[in-house]
Each structure stands twice: as structure tokens, then as C-alpha cells.
C-alpha positions as a Markdown table, in Angstrom:
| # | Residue | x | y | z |
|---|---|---|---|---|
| 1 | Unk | 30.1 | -79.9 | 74.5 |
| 2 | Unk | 26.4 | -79.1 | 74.4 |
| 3 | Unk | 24.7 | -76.0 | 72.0 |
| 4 | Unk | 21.4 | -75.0 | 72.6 |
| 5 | Unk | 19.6 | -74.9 | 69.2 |
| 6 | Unk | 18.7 | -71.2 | 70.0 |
| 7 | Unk | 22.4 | -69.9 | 69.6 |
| 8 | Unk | 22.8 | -72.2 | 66.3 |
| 9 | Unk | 20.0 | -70.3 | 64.3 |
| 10 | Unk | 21.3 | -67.0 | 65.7 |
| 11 | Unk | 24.7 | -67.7 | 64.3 |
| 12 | Unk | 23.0 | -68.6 | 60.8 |
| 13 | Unk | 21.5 | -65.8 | 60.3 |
| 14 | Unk | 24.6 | -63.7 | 60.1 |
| 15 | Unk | 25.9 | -65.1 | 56.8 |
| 16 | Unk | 22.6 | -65.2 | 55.0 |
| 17 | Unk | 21.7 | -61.5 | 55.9 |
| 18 | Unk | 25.7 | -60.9 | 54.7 |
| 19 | Unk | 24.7 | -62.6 | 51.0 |
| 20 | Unk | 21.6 | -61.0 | 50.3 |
| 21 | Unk | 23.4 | -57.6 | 51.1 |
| 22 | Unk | 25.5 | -58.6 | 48.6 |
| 23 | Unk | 23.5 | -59.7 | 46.0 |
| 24 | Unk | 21.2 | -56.5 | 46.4 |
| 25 | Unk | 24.3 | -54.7 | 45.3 |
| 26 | Unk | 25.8 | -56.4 | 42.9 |
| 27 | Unk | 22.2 | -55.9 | 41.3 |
| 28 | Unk | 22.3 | -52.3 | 41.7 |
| 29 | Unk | 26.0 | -51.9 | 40.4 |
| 30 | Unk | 25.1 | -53.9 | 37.1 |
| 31 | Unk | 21.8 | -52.2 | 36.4 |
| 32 | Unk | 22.0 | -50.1 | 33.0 |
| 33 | Unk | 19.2 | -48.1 | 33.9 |
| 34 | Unk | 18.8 | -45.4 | 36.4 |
| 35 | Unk | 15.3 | -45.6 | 38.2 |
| 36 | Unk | 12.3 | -44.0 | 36.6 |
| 37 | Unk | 12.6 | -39.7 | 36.6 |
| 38 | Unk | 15.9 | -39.5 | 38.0 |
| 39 | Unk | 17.7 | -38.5 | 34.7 |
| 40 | Unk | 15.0 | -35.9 | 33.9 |
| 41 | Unk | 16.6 | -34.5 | 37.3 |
| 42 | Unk | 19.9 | -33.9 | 35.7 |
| 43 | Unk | 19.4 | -33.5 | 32.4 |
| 44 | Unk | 15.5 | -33.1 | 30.9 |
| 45 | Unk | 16.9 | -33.1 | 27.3 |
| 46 | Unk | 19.3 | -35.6 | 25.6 |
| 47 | Unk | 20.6 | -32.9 | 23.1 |
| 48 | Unk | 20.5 | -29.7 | 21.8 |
| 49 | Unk | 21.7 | -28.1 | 18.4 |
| 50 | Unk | 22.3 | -25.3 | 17.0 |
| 51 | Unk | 22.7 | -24.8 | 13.1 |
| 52 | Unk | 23.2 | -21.4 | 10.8 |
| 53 | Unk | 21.9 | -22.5 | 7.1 |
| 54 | Unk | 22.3 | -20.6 | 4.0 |
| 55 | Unk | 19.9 | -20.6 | 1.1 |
| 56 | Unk | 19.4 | -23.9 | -1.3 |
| 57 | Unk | 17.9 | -21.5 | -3.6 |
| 58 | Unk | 16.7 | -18.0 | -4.6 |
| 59 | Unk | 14.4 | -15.7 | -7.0 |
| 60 | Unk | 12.4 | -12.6 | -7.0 |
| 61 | Unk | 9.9 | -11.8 | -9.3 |
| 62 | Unk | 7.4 | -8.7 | -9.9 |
| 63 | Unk | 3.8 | -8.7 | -10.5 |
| 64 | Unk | 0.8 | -6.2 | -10.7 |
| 65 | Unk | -1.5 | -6.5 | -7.7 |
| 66 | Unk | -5.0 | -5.8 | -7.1 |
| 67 | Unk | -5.2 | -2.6 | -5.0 |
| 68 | Unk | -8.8 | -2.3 | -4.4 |
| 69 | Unk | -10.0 | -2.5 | -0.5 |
| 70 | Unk | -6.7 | -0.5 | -0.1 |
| 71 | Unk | -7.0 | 2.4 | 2.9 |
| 72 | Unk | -5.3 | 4.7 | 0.7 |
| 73 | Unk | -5.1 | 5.8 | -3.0 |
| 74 | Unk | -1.7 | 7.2 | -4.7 |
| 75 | Unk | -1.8 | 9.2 | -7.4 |
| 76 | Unk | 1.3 | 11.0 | -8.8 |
| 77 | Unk | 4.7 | 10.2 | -10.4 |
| 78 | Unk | 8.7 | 10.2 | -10.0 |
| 79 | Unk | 11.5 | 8.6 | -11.0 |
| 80 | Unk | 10.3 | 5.1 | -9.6 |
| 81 | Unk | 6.9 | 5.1 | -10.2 |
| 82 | Unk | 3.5 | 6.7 | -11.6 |
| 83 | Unk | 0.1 | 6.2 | -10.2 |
| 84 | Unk | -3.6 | 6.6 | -11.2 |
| 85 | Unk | -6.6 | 6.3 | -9.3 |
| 86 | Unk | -10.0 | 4.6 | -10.9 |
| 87 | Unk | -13.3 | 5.6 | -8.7 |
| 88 | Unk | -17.0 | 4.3 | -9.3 |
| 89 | Unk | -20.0 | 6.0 | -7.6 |
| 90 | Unk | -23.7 | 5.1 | -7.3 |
| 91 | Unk | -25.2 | 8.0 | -9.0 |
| 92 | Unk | -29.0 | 6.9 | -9.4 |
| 93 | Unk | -29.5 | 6.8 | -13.0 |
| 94 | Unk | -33.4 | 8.0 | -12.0 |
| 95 | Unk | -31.7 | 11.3 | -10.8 |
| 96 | Unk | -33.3 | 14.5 | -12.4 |
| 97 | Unk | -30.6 | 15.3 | -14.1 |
| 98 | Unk | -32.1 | 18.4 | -15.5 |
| 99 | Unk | -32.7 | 19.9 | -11.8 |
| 100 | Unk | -29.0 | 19.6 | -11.0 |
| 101 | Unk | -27.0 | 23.2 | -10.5 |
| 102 | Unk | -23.7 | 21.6 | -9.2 |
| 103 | Unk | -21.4 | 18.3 | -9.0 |
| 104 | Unk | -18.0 | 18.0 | -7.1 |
| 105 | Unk | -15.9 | 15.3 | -6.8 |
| 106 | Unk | -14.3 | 15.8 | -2.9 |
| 107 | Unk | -11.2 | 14.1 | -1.8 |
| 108 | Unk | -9.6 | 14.0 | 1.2 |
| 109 | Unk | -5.8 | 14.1 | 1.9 |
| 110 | Unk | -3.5 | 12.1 | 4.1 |
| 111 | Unk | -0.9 | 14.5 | 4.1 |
| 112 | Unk | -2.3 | 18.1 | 4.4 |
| 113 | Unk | 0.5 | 20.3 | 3.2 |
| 114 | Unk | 0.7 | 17.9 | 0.3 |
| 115 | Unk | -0.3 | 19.4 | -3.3 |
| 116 | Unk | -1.2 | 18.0 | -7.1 |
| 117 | Unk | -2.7 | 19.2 | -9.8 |
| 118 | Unk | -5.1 | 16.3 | -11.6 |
| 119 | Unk | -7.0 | 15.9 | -14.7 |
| 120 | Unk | -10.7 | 13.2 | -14.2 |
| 121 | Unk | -11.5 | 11.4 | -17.0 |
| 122 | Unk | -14.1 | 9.3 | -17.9 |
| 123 | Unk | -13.4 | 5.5 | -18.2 |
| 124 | Unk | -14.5 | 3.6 | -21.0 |
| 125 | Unk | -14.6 | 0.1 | -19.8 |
| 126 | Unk | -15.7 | -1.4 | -16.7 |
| 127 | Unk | -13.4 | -2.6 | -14.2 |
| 128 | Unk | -13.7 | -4.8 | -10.5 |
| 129 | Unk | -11.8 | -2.8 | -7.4 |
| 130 | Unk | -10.8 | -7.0 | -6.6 |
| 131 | Unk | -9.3 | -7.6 | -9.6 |
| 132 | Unk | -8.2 | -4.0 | -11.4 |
| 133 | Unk | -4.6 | -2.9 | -11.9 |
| 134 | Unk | -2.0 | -1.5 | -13.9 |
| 135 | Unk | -2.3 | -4.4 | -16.4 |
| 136 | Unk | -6.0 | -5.8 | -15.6 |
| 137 | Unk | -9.7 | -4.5 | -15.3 |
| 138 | Unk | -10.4 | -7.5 | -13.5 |
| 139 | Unk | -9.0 | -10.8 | -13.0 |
| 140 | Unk | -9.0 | -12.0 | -16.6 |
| 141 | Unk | -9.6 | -8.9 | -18.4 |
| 142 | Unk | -6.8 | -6.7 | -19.8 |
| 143 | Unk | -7.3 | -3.1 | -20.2 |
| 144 | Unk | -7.0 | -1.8 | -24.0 |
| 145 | Unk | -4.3 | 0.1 | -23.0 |
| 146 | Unk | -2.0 | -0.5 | -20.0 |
| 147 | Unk | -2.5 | 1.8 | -16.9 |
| 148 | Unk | -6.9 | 2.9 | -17.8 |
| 149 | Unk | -8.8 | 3.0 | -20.7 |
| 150 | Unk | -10.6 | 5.9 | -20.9 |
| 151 | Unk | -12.2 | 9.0 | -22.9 |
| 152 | Unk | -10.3 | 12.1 | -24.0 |
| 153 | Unk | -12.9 | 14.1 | -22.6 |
| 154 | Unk | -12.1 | 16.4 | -19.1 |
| 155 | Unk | -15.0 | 15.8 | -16.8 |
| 156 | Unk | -12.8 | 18.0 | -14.2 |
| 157 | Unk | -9.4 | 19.2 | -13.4 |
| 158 | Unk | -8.1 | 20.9 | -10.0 |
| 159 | Unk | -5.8 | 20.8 | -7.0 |
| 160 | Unk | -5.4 | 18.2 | -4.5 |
| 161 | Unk | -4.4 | 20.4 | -1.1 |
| 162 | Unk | -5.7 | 21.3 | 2.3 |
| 163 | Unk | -7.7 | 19.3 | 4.4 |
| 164 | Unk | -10.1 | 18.1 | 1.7 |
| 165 | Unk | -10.6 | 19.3 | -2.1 |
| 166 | Unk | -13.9 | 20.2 | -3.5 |
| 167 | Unk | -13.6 | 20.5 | -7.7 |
| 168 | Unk | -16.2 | 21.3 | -10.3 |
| 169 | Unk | -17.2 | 18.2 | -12.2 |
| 170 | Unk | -19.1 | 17.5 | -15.7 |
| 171 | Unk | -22.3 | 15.3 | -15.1 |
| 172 | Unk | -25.3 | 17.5 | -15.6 |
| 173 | Unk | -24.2 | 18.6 | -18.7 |
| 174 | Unk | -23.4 | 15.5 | -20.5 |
| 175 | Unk | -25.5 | 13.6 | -23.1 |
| 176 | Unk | -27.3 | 10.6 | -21.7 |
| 177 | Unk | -25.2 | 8.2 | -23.7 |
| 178 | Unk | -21.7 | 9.6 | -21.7 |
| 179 | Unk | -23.3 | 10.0 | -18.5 |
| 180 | Unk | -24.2 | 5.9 | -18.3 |
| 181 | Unk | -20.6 | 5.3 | -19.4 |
| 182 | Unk | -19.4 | 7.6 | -16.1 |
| 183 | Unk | -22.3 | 5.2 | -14.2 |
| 184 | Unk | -20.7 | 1.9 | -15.4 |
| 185 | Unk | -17.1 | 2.5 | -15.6 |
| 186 | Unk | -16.2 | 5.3 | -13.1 |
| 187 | Unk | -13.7 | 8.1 | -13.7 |
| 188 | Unk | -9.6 | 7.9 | -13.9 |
| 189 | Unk | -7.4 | 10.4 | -12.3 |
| 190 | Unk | -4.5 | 11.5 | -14.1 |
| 191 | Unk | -1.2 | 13.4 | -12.0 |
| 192 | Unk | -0.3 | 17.1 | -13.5 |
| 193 | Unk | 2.8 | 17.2 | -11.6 |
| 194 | Unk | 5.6 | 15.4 | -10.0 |
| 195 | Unk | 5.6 | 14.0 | -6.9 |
| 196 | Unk | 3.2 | 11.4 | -5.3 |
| 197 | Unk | 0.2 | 12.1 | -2.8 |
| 198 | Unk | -1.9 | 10.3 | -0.4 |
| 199 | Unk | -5.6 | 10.4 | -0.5 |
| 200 | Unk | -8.3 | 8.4 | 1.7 |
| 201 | Unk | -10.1 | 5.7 | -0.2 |
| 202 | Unk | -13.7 | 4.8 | 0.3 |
| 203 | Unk | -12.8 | 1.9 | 2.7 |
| 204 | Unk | -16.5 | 2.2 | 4.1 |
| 205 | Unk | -19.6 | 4.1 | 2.5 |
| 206 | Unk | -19.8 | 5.7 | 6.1 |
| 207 | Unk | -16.4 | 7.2 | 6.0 |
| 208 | Unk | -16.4 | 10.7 | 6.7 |
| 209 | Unk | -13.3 | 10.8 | 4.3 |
| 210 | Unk | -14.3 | 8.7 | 1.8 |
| 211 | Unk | -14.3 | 10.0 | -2.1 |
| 212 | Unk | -17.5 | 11.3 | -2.9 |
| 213 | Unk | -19.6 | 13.7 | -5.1 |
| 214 | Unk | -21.9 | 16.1 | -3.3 |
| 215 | Unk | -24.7 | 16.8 | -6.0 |
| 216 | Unk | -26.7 | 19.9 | -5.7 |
| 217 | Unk | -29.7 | 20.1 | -7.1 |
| 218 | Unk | -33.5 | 21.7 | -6.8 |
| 219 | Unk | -36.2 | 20.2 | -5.3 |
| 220 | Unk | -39.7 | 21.4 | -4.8 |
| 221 | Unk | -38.2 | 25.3 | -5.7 |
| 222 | Unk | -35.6 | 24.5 | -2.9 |
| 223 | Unk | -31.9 | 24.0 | -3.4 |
| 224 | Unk | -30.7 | 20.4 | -1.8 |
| 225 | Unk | -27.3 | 18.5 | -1.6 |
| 226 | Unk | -26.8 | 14.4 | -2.1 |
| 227 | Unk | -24.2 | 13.2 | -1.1 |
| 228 | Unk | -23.1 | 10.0 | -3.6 |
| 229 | Unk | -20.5 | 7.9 | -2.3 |
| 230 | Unk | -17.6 | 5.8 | -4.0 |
| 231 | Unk | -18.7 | 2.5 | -4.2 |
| 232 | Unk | -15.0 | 1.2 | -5.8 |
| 233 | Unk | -11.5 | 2.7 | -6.3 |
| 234 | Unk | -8.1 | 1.4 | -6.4 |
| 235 | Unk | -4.8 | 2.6 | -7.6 |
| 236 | Unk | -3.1 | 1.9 | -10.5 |
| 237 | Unk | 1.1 | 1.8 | -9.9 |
| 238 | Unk | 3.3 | 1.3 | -13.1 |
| 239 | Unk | 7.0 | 1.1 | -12.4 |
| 240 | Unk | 9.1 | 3.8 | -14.0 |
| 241 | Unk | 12.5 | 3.1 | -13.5 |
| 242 | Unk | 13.1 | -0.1 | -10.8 |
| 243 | Unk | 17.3 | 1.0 | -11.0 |
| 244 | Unk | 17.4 | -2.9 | -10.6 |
| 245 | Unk | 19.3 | -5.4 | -12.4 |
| 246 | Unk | 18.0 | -9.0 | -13.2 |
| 247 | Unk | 18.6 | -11.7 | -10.5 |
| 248 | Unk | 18.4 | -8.8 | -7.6 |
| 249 | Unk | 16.5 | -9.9 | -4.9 |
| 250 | Unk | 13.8 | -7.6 | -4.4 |
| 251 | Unk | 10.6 | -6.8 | -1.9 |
| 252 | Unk | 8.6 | -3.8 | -2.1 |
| 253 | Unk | 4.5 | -3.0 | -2.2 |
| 254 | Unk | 2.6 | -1.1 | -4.4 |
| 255 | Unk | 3.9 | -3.5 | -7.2 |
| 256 | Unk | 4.4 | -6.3 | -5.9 |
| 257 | Unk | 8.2 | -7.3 | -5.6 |
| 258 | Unk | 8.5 | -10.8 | -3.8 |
| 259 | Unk | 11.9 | -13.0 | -3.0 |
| 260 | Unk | 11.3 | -16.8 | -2.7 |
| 261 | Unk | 14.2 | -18.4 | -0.9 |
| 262 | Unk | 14.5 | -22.1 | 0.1 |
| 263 | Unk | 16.6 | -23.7 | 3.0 |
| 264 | Unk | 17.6 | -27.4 | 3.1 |
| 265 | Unk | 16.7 | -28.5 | 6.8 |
| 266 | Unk | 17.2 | -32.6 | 5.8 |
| 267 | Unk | 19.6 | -32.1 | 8.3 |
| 268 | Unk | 17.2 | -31.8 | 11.2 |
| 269 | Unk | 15.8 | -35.0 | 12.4 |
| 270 | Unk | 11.7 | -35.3 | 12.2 |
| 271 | Unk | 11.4 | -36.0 | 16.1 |
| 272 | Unk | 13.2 | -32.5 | 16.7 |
| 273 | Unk | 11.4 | -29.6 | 18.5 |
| 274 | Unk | 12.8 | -26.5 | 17.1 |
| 275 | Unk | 13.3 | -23.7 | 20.1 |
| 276 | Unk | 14.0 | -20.5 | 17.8 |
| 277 | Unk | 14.0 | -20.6 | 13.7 |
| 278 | Unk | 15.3 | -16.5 | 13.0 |
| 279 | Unk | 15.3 | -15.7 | 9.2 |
| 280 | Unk | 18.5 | -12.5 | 9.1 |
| 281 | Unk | 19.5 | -10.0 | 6.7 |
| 282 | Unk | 20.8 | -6.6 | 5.8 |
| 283 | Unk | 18.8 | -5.1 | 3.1 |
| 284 | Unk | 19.2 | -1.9 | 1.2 |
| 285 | Unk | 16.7 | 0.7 | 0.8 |
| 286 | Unk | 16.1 | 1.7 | -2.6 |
| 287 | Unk | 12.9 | 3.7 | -2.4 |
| 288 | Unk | 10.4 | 4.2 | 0.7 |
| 289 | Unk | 7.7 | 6.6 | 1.6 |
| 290 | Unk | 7.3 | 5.4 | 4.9 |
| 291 | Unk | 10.0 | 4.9 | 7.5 |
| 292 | Unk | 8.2 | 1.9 | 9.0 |
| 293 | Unk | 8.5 | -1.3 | 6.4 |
| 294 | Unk | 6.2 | -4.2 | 7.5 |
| 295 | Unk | 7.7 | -8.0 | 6.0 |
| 296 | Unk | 5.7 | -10.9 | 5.7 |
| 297 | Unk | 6.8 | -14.6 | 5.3 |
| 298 | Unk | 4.8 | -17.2 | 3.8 |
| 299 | Unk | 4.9 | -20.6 | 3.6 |
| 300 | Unk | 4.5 | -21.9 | -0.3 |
| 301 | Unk | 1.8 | -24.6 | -1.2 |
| 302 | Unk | 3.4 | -25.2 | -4.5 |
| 303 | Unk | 6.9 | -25.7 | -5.8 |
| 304 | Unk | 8.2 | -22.6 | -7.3 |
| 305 | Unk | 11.2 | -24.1 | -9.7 |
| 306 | Unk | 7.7 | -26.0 | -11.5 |
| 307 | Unk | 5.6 | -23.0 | -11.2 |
| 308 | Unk | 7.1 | -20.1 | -10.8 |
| 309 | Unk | 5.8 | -17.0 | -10.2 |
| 310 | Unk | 2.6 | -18.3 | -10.2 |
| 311 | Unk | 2.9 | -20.6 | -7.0 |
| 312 | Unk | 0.7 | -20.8 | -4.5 |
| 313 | Unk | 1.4 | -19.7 | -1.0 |
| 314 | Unk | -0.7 | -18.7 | 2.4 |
| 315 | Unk | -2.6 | -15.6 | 1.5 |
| 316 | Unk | -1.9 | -15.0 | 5.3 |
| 317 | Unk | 1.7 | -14.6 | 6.5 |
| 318 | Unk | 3.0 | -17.4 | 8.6 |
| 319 | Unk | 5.5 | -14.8 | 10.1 |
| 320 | Unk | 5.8 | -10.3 | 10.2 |
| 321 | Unk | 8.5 | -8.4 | 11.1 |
| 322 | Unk | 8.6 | -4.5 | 11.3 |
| 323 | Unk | 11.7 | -2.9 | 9.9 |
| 324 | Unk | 12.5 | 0.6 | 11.1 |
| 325 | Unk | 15.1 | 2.1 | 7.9 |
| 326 | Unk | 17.8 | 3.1 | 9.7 |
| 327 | Unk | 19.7 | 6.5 | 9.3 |
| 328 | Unk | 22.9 | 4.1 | 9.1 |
| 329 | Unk | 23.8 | 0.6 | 8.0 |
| 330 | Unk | 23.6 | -1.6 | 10.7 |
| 331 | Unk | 20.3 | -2.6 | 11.0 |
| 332 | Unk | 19.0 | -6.2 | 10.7 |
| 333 | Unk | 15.8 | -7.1 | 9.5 |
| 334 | Unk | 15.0 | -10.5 | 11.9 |
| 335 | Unk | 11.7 | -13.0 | 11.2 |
| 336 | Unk | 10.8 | -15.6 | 13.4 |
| 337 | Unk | 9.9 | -18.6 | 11.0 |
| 338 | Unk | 9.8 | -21.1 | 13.8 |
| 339 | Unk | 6.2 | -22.0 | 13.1 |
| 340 | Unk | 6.9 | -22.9 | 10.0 |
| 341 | Unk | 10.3 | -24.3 | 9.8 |
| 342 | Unk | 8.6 | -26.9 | 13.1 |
| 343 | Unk | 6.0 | -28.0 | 9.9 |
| 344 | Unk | 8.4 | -28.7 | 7.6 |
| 345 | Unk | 10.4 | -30.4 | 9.8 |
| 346 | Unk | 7.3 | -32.7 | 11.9 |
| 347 | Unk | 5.2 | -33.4 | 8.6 |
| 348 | Unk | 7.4 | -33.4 | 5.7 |
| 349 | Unk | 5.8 | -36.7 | 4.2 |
| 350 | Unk | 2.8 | -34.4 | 3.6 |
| 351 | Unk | 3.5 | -30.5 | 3.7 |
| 352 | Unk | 7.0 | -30.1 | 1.7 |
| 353 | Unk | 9.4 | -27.8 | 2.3 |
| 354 | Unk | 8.5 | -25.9 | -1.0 |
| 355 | Unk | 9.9 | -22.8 | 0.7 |
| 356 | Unk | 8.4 | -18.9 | 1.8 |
| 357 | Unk | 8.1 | -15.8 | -0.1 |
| 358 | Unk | 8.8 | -12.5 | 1.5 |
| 359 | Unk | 6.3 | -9.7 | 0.5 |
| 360 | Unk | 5.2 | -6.6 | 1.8 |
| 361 | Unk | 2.4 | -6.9 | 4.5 |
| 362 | Unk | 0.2 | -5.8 | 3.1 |
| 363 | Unk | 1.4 | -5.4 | -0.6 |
| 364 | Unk | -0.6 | -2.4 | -0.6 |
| 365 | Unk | 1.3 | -0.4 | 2.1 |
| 366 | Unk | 3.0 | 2.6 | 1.8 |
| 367 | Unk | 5.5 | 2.6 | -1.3 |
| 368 | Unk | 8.7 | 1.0 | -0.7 |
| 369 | Unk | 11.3 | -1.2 | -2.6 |
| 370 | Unk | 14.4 | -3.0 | -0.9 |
| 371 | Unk | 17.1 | -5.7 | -1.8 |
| 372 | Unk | 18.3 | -7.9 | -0.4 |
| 373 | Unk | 21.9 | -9.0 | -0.7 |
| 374 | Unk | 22.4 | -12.5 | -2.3 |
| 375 | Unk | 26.3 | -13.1 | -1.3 |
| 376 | Unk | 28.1 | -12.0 | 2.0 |
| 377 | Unk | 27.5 | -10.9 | 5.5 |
| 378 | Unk | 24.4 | -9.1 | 4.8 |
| 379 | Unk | 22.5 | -12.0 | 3.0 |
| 380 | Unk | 19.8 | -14.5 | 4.2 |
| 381 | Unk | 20.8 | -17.0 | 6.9 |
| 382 | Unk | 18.8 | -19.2 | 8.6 |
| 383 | Unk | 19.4 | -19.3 | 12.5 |
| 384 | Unk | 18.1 | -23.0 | 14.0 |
| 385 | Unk | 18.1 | -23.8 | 17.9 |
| 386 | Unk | 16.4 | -27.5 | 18.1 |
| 387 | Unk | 16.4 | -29.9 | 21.3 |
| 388 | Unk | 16.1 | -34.2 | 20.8 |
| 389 | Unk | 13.9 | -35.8 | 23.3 |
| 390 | Unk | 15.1 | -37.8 | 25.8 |
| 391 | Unk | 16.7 | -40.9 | 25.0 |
| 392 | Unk | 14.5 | -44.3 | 26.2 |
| 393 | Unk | 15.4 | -45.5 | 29.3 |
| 394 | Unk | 14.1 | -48.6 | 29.3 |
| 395 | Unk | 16.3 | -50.0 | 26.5 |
């Protein structure tokens, strides 16, 4: 029988299209990869972790802080603490001192209905508002005696209260040998009474509540007023009684009472991008003058077990939490260290996890002093949520 060569190639065509079919499938069945993008569809992350870590280490420490440049100047004393306040003014030392009738020292009060009796001294050596403190006259100068070095004499004495206080100072009267000593080293106030009080510091010579001395004096037969302003101040905070025991871990401003905790993140791997790093804990309020308490967390340059209180850290806070003191218990105080626990974790050949230091921000707010539980419920933990990248998918 006779096939036309026509229906032969049609009939061939059948089982080849039938093979490649085949073979186009078996190749899809025995890939191990899924085309390009389509696992990002389902899943854009190959793993996420969450980890709660506890501290590798702790220590708190005190030290005396510069409190120059401060908005506001404490001067008083309780149970806790006691504060002085150093001032310098510009008084022209060309000034005819001989035409002056009247010089008074005005202050200005942060809390109006406050009240305190002082005493104004002056001080007998000089001092720097960025380096003076309870301990220091400057950076590397100690004062002869701890909290001022100063005269016996009383240059004034009055009553902080009201609005502003205006009080009769010594200047015109002095010998020329005393008043260069008030020029060069400024005048200490001394606290008469208990309690502490607020006062504005000389933040800017233009401030209408900056410390001051308004000199009255004659000129050409007519009375006239100068007004000199401060041109340094700073407080000078001593602790009395901290009602603290060694080992506690501390934070409070004025002095300054840091806690330096470290956290082993080993555990983390490099290539991790952390979502959320939250530092939590319950403190306890030992003193406060304020009921808003601002934390800062900063990240230390140097290791603290080799130099202790003396390590270096970032003068500005990686991280600042506000802390409302509660009437009750149950408040947490939460900071977001992401920032920083993302370096340690992405560069640790060359920024080490030396740990942070929680201060107050800034150490010269209002006066406060908490601690911080070092066992239990209410101590530090470290709250971690970190994602992988995707796994290759061309392996």
C-alpha cells in the first residue's frame, strides 16, 4: 500500500512534540531554584529573631561635674545635698569708684513663692565656669578647700523671694587691693537656711534675668545706674547623705551618678539588621525636684574594666528617654538603643562593644537621683528583634 510522504512527517511530529514536553518538565521538576523574585513574593526575609539579654556586666560611679553654661543655679541644702553658687562680673576696674552711692547684686527666681536667706562672699581664687565645681576651680586646679575658697568678709547678706531680689552689696567701700580680688575671682553664695532654690543663671549677657549688679553712681552732678552683667557662674553641689550603699546602681544630675552596663550580643550574627534594640527597667526614685527625669545612653569609646570611671564615651547621647516618676510602681523606664546596638553588631572589628553609660541628660538638670535594680523583674534587660537577609538563590 502506498503513503504519501505528507502524512509520514505529520505522524512524526506527534512523538517529538510529546518528548520535548517531557523533557521541558522533567527540567522544571528537578530545578532547585525557584525563578528570580518569586520567593521575595512569599517570604522577603529568611529569618527573624527575637532575643531578651541580661547584663555581662555592671558599675556606677559618682563624679563632680562642671556646671557652668547651666540655665539655672541651685543654692541651698537638705538631707541629700548642699549647694553654692560662684558669680564673676565685668566691673570696669576704670570705674570711679569714689562717685558710686549704691551696688546691688539682683537675682531672679525660678520659683516665685520660693525663699532663702544667703550670705556673698568674696572669693579668693580664680575659677573657670567650664571647669569649676565642688572639688575643682578649673580643670586641673583644686580649690584650697572643697566646695569655694573664699574670704571671711560679708560683702552682702539678704533674702532670695519674689519675682527678683535686689540686696545692698560692699564694692564702693572696699580698699583697692579687695575690690580687684572681687574683679578676678567673683563672689560665693552661701544658703542660711534649709531647703534648696532655683535662680536664673547668666546663660546670655542679654538676659533680662540674668545675675547682675545695678551700680549707681554720679555723673556730671547727675545720679546714673550701670547695669554690670555676670560674665560666669556655676553651682557648686556636694552630696550630703546619698542613703546609698556601695555596688547600687545609681543615675542622678547635679553630681553626676552614672551606671555602665554591658550586654553580650556575640550571639547576633554581623550580617543581621536589628528591627527594635529596647533597654527596660524599673527604677526607684530616691530624690527628685522635678517630676520629669530625662536619661541618656551613650555609647563608650573606651573599655571601662581598664579605665574606669575615667572612660571615654559620646559627649552626645546615642539614645534619651523621658521618665515621668510615677505616683505608683509600675512604671518602666524604656530606651531605644537600636542605633547603637546595629554598630556594635555591623562593625565590631573596629567600634567594640565597650558598652553605654546612662546619665542624666543633661547632668545639670533639675536634681534627681534613682537606682536601678541589679537582680529581678525590675533590672536591666535588653529587648532584641533582628531579621537575616534572604538566603542566595542561586546556590
Amino acid at each position: 500500500m502506498h503513503v504519501s510522504r505528507c502524512k509520514i512527517q505529520d505522524t512524526l511530529k506527534v512523538p517529538v512534540l510529546h518528548v520535548a514536553l517531557c523533557i521541558l518538565t522533567l527540567a522544571l521538576i528537578g530545578c532547585n531554584t525557584r525563578p528570580v523574585g518569586y520567593d521575595q513574593l512569599s517570604n522577603r526575609v529568611s529569618g527573624a529573631s527575637d532575643t531578651t539579654l541580661l547584663p555581662d556586666s555592671t558599675a556606677s560611679y559618682m563624679r563632680y561635674v562642671p556646671l557652668g553654661g547651666s540655665s539655672l543655679l541651685y543654692l541651698g541644702r537638705d538631707a541629700s545635698y548642699q549647694s553654692r553658687i560662684v558669680m564673676l562680673f565685668s566691673i570696669p576696674d576704670t570705674m570711679n569708684l569714689d562717685s558710686i552711692t549704691s551696688c546691688q547684686l539682683v537675682l531672679h527666681p525660678v520659683d516665685t513663692l520660693a525663699r532663702m536667706n544667703f550670705i556673698c562672699r568674696p572669693c579668693s581664687l580664680a575659677w573657670l565656669e567650664s571647669g569649676v565645681s565642688w572639688q575643682m576651680a578649673d580643670s586641673s586646679d583644686h580649690w584650697l578647700n572643697p566646695g569655694g575658697s573664699f574670704l571671711p568678709d560679708t560683702l552682702a547678706s539678704g533674702t532670695i523671694t519674689g519675682d527678683s531680689a535686689m540686696i545692698d552689696m560692699k564694692y564702693a567701700g572696699l580698699d583697692s587691693a579687695r575690690r580687684a580680688t572681687i574683679r578676678t575671682c567673683g563672689v560665693i553664695l552661701f544658703p542660711e537656711d534649709t531647703g534648696i532654690v532655683a535662680i536664673h543663671a547668666g546663660v546670655s549677657t542679654t538676659s533680662a534675668t540674668s545675675p547682675r549688679l545695678r551700680i549707681t553712681y554720679t555723673s556730671n552732678g547727675k545720679q546714673t545706674q550701670r547695669i554690670v552683667n555676670d560674665v560666669g557662674d556655676a553651682s557648686l553641689i556636694d552630696t550630703i547623705a546619698t542613703q546609698s550603699e556601695p555596688g547600687d546602681l545609681l543615675v542622678g544630675s547635679g553630681v553626676a551618678y552614672r551606671t555602665w552596663l554591658t550586654f553580650n550580643i556575640d550571639s547576633i550574627p554581623p550580617q543581621a539588621t536589628i528591627a527594635s534594640a529596647e533597654l527596660k527597667f524599673r527604677p526607684m526614685t530616691l530624690y527628685r525636684r522635678t517630676d520629669t527625669i530625662i536619661l541618656g545612653a551613650s555609647r563608650l569609646t573606651q573599655s571601662f574594666g581598664q579605665w574606669g570611671a575615667g572612660a571615654r564615651y559620646e559627649s552626645v547621647p546615642s539614645a534619651a528617654s523621658s521618665y515621668i516618676v510615677p505616683a505608683d510602681s509600675d512604671s518602666t523606664v524604656t530606651i531605644d538603643i537600636r542605633s547603637m546596638v546595629q554598630i556594635w553588631t555591623s562593625h565590631s572589628d573596629t567600634l567594640h562593644n565597650f558598652g553605654l553609660v546612662l546619665t542624666a541628660a543633661p547632668e545639670w538638670s533639675a536634681l534627681f537621683r534613682f537606682q536601678i535594680p541589679d537582680r529581678g523583674a525590675d533590672a536591666p534587660h535588653l529587648d532584641i528583634k533582628y531579621v537575616l537577609p534572604p538566603e542566595d538563590r542561586f546556590k
